[in-house]
C-alpha positions as CSV (number, residue, x, y, z in Angstrom):
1,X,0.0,0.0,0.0
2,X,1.1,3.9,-1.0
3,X,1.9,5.7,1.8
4,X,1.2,10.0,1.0
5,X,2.4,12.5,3.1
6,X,1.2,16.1,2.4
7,X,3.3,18.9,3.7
8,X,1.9,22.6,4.7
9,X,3.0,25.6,6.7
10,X,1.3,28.1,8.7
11,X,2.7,31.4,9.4
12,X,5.6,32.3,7.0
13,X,4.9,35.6,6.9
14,X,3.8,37.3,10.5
15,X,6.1,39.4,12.7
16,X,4.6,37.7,16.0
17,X,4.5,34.5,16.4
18,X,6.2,31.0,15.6
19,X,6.2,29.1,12.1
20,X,4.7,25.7,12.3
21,X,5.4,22.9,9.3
22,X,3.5,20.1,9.4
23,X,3.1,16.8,7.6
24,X,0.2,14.3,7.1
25,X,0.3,10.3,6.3
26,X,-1.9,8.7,5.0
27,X,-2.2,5.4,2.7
28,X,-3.5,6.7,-0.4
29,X,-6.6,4.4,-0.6
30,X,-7.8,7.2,2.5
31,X,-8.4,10.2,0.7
32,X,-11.5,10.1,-0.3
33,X,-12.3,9.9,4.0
34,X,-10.2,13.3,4.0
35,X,-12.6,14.3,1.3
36,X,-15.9,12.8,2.8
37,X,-15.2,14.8,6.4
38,X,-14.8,17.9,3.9
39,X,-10.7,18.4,3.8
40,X,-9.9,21.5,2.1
41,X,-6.8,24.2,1.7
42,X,-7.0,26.0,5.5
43,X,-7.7,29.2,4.2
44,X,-10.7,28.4,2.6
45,X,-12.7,27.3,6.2
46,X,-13.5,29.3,9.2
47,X,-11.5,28.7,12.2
48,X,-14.6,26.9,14.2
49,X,-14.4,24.3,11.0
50,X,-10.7,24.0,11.1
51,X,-10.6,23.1,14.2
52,X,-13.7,20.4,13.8
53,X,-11.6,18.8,11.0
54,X,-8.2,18.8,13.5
55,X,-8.9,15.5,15.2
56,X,-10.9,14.0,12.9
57,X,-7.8,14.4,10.5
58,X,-5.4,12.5,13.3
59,X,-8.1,10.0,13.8
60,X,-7.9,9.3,9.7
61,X,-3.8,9.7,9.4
62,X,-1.5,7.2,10.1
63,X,1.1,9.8,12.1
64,X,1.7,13.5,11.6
65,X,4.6,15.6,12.8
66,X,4.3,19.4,13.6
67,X,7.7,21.3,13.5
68,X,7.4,24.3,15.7
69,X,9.8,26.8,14.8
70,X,9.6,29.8,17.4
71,X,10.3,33.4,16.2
72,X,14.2,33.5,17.7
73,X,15.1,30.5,15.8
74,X,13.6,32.1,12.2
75,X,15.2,35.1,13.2
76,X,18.9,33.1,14.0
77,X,17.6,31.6,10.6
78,X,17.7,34.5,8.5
79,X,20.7,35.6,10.0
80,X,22.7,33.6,9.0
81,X,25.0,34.3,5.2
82,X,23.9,31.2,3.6
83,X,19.7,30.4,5.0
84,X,16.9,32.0,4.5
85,X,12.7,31.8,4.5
86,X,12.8,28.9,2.0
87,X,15.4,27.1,3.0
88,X,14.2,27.2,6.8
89,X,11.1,25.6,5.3
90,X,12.7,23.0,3.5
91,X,14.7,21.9,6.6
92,X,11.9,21.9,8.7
93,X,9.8,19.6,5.9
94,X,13.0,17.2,5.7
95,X,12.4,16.6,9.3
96,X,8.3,15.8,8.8
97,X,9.5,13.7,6.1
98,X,12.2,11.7,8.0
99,X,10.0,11.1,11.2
100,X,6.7,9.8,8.9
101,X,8.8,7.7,5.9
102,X,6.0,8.1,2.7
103,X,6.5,6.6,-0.5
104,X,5.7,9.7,-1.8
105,X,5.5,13.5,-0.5
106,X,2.9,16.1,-1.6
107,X,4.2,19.9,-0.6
108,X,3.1,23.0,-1.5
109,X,6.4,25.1,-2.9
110,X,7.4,28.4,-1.4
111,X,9.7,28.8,-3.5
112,X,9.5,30.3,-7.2
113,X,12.3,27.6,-8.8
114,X,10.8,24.6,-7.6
115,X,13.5,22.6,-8.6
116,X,16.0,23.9,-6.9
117,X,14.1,24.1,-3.6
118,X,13.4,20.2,-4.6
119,X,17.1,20.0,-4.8
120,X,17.8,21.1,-1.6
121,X,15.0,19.7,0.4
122,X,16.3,16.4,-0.9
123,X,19.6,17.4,0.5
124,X,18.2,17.1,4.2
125,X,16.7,14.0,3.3
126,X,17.5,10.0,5.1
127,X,15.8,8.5,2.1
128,X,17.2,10.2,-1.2
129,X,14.5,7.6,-3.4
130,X,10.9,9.4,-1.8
131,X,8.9,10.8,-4.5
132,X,8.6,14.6,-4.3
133,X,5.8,16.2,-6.1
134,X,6.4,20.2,-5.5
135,X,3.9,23.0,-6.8
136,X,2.0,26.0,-6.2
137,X,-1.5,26.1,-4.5
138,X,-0.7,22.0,-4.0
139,X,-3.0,22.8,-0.4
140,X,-5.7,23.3,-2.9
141,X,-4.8,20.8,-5.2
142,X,-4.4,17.8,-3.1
143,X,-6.3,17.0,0.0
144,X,-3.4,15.5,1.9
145,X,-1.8,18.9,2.1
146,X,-4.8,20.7,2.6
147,X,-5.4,18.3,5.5
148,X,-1.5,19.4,7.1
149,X,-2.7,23.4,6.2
150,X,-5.1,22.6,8.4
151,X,-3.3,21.0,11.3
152,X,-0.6,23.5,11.2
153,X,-3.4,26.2,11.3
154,X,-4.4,25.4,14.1
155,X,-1.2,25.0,15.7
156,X,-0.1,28.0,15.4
157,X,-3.4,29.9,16.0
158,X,-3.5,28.2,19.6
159,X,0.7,29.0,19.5
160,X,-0.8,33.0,19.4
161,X,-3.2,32.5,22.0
162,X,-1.0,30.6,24.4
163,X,1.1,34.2,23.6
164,X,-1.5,36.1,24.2
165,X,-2.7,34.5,27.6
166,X,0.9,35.0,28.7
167,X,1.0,38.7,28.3
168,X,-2.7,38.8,29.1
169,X,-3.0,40.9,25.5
170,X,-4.8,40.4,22.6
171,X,-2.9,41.3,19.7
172,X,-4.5,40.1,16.7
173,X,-3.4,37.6,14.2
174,X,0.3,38.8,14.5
175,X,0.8,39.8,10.9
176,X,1.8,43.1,10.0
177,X,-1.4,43.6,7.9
178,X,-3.9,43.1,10.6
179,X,-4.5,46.4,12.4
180,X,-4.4,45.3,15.9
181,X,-1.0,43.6,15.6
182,X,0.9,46.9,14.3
183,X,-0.8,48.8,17.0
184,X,0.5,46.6,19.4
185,X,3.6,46.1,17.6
186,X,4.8,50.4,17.4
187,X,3.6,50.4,21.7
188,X,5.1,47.0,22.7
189,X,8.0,46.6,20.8
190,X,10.3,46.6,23.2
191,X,8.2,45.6,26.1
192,X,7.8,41.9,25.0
193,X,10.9,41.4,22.4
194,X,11.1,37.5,22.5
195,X,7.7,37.0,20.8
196,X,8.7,39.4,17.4
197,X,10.5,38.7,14.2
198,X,13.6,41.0,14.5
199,X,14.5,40.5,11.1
200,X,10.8,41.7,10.0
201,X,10.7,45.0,7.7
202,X,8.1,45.6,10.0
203,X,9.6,45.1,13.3
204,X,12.8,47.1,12.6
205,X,10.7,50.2,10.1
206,X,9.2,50.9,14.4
207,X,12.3,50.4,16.1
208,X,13.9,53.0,13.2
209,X,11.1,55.4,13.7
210,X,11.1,55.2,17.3
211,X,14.9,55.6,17.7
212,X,14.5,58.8,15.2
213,X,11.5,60.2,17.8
214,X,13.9,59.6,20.3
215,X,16.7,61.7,19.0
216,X,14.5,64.5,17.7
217,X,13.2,64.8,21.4
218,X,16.8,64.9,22.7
């Protein structure tokens, strides 16, 4: 029997807020249960259904693996010459991969030259042989990577609220586009470092402006 394993992220882009990778096995014959419980790309279900579908996707699978990658270690990611965004995300597959062992891997590409970032993935890889099928919108394409969207959705949106309860604020979403993050992002910035991106446009465009106010008031 053909084991699948669909591979998803959640939060690439925020400033607050970890980056979770996850990956889904399944034998292949089990789709169409992923499809009869109503499996689709995260982003296109509301949070109360996403998190219906969590269990009953572990319940179907035969093993996941959720990479948690905190926001120091993308940041200690991107700092360094030779990484960056992609090739954090490849790593962090290559581990889902290695701890499930599929026949074949379904991953949604964040990457523009999909063969290269196929190249290097492979790179991080125990079993060079595993089938790697790589595009664009593959969460919406294929239901085992719509079912890992959705378990890495969820993840990290209870990853932000486990934040959140800690600092007893709520902040938003954590992405720079949602209101209520970038208010509390230009008031908090340096009250609560640990939980942003420092390497964010965003993050360091409020620590540049504040540093300016700062001087213009001396």
């Amino acid at each position: 029997m053909t084991s699948i394993c669909g591979i998803e992220e959640a939060g690439r882009g925020p400033v607050i807020g970890p980056l979770v990778v996850c990956g889904v096995i399944i034998d292949e014959k089990d789709e169409s249960k992923l499809a009869s419980i109503g499996v689709k790309d995260s982003k296109l279900l509301t949070p109360k259904k996403r998190e219906s579908l969590f269990d009953q996707i572990k319940n179907i699978a035969k093993g996941y693996k959720l990479v948690i990658v905190p926001s120091d270690e993308v940041d200690a990611y991107l700092s360094a010459a030779e990484l960056n965004l992609n090739k954090l995300e490849a790593q962090k597959m290559a581990v889902a991969i290695n701890t499930l062992k599929p026949d074949k891997v379904y991953l949604d590409c964040p990457s523009n030259n999909i063969k290269a970032f196929v190249s290097y993935l492979k790179r991080h890889l125990k079993d060079k042989n595993v089938e790697i099928i790589a595009e664009h919108k593959a969460d919406v394409k294929y239901l085992v990577v719509g079912a890992a969207s959705i378990l890495a959705k969820v993840t990290r949106d209870n990853e932000i609220k486990k934040i959140q309860k800690k600092i007893g604020i709520d902040f938003g979403s954590g992405y720079p586009s949602d209101e209520k993050t970038v208010k509390f992002l230009k008031g908090n910035w340096g009250k609560y470092p640990s939980i942003f991106r420092k390497k964010w446009a965003s993050y360091q465009q409020v620590v540049k402006s504040k540093g300016q106010s700062k001087l213009g008031d001396f």
